[in-house]
N, C-alpha and C positions, 0 to 999 in steps of 0.2 A: 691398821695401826702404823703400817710403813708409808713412805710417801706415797705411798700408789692414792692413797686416800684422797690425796689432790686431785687427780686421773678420775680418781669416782664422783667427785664432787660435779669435774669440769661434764662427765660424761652423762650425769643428773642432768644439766644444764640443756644438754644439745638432745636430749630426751624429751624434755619439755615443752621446746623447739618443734618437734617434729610433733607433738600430742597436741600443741596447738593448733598444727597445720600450718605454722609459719615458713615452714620448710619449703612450700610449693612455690614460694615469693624468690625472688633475684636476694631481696633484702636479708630474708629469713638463712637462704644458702650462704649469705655471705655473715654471717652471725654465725653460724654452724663451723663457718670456716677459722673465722677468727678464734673459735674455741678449739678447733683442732689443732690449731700452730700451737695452741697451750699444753695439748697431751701429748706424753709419751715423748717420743722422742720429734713432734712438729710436723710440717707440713710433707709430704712427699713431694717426689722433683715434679708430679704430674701437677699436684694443686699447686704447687710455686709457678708453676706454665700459665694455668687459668686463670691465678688469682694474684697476679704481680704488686699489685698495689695495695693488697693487703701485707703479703708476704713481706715486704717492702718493712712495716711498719713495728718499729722495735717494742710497741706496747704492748701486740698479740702473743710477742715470745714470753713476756713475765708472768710467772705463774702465781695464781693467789696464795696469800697465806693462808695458813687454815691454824689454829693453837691447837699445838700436839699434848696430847695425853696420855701416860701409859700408865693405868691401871690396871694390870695385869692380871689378867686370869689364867689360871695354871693349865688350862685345859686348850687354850689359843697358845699359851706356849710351846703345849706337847706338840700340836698342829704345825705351829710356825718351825720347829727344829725337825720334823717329819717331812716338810716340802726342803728345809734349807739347811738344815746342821750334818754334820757326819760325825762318825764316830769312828773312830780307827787308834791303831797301835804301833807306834815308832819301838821298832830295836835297834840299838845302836851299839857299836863297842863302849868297853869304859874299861877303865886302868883298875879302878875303885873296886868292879864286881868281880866277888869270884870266880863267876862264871866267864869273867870278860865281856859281858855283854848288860845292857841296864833295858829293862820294858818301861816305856812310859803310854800310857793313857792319854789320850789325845779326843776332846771334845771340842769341834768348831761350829761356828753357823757366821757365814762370808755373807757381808750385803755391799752394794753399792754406798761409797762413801756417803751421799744424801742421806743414809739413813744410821749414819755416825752416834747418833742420837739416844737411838731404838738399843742398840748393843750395848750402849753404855750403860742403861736404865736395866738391860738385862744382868750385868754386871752387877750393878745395885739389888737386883730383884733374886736373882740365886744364890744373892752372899758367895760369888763364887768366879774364878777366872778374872780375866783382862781384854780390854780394847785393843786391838794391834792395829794399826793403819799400817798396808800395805808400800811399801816405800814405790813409786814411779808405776804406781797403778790406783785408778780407781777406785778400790774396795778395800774393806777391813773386814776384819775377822771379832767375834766373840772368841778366846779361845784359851781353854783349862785344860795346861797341863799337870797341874797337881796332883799328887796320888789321890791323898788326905782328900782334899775337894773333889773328886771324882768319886771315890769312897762313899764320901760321908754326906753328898750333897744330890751330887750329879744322878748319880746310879737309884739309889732313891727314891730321889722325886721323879723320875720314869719310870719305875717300876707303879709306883700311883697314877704316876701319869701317863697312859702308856703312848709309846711312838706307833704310826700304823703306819700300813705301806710295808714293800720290800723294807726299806731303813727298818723295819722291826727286828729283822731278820741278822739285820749289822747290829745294833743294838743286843739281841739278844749274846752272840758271840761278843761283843765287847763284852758284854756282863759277864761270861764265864771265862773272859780272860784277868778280870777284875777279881772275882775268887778264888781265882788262882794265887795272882798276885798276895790278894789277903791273908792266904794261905800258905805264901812265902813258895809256891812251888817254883815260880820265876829263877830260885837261886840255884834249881838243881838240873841236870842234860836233860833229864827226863821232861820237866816241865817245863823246859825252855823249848823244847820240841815239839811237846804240846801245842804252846802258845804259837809257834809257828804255825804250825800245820791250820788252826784255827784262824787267825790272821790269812793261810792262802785261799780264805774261802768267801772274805770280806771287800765288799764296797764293790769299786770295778774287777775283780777276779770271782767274785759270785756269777754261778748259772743257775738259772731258776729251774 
């Protein structure tokens, strides 16, 4: 459902290619090739060496269009934020908190801008969060900092739907920094220490 789907399509194509046996032909390799300046990130410097006058030809760099669709299944969602979302916990000072300190819930999933799209639709699809483009980079974020939408949305529909993989494991400690929060312990030393302590055990500070 992300653009790789193009990548799939072109790499049907040069599959076909070789099921044919066109592959063993000068013609067939060079058809193979033209479809490889279309994947991924194009030709290597070895095939721009062999194949000059393809490489040469600005037609082979544009890639097809394909018409996207996101009908969304909840269960390729869990999938898709299991390879690409994180889930993690910002403390910051604040003036406003008791304690001096505010917890916020923090749910992302970063894709390369091409798939601007996808994020937005997911946006639309969880009732929940915002699009960020990333300023003087490449990529965007999906990404709910909401308590409420985190609460009432996020937390949730993962628990239905579950994340697998180590991220279950980040998941599961966000969740119980999240009932915490719900439970207001956030506002006291006691449960702010807590939620530390659970936080040093999250994301990149996890040892298995």
């Amino acid at each position: 459902m992300t653009k790789k789907k193009v990548d799939y399509y072109l790499f049907k194509r040069g599959v076909k290619i070789i099921q044919s046996g066109r592959h063993r032909s000068l013609e067939g390799i060079e058809e193979i090739v033209k479809i490889r300046a279309k994947l991924n990130w194009g030709l290597t410097e070895k095939l721009i060496a062999s194949f000059p006058k393809i490489a040469a030809l600005e037609s082979v760099k544009v890639r097809p269009l394909i018409e996207e669709t996101y009908d969304f299944n909840p269960y390729w969602v869990a999938g898709f934020v299991s390879a690409e979302g994180n889930f993690f916990v910002d403390i910051i000072t604040s003036s406003t908190m008791k304690s001096g300190y505010q917890v916020i819930l923090v749910t992302k999933i970063t894709q390369h801008v091409k798939d601007e799209q996808l994020l937005k639709n997911l946006v639309t699809y969880l009732k929940c969060g915002i699009y960020y483009k990333r300023p003087k980079e490449n990529a965007g974020d999906f990404l709910c900092k909401s308590l409420s939408e985190n609460l009432n949305i996020v937390l949730p529909f993962f628990q239905k739907y579950p994340i697998l993989g180590t991220k279950s494991l980040d998941f599961q400690d966000w969740s119980l920094i999240a009932h915490l929060i719900k439970d207001r312990a956030h506002l006291t030393t006691e449960g702010l220490n807590e939620i530390r302590e659970i936080k040093s055990r999250m994301n990149t500070k996890r040892i298995l």
